[in-house]
N, C-alpha and C positions, 0 to 999 in steps of 0.2 A: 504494500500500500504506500502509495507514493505519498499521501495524506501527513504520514504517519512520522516520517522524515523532514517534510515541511512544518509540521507541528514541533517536533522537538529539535531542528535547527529556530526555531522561531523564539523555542524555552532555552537554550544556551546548553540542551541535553544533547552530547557528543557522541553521535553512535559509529559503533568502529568495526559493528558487521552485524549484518542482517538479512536473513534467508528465511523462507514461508517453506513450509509442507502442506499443501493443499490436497484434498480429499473432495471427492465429490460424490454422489451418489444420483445414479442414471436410473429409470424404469424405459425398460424397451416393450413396445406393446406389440400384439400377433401380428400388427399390417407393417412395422418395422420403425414404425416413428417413433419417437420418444424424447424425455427431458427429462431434465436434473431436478429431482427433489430435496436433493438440499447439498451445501455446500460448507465443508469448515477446512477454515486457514486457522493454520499454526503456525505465525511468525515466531522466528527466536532471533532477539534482537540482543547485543552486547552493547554499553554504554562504558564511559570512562571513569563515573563516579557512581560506585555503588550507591551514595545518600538521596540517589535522584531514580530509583528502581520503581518507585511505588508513583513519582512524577512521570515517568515513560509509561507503564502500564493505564495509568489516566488518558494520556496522548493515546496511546490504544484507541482506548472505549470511544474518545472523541474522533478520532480518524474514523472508526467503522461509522458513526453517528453520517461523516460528512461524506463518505465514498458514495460515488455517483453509481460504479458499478451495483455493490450494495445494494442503493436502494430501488436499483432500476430490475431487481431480481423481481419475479413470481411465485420465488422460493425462499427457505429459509438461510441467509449467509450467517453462520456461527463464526464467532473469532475466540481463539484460546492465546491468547498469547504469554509468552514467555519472555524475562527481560533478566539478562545477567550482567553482572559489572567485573 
């Protein structure tokens, strides 16, 4: 989430690596069409100061709030995120 970097380059939160595990979950019907029932991302994001873990996990919750992807879904987007220092 590009959101999410814009957010805490904005809060002076240093991130120094950051990769997603995204998961999704498809149904395929008998005539062969089909879509995603729901979708969770698991960013793990690494920061420079530990005192600031519980301020990046915030940036989270607000990054998923403002992702256009998100809320342009029909589905459920779940975020689990994880933040290490």
């Amino acid at each position: 989430m590009l959101w999410v970097l814009h957010l805490c380059a904005d809060a002076g939160v240093v991130v120094t690596e950051y990769v997603d595990q995204a998961w999704g979950e498809m149904v395929e019907h008998a005539d062969g069409s089909g879509e995603f029932r729901r979708v969770v991302l698991r960013p793990r994001m690494t920061i420079g100061d530990a005192s600031r873990i519980a301020d990046a996990i915030a940036l989270h919750d607000r990054a998923h709030e403002l992702c256009a992807l998100a809320r342009s879904m029909n589905f459920a987007v779940v975020h689990e995120p994880v933040v290490t220092a």
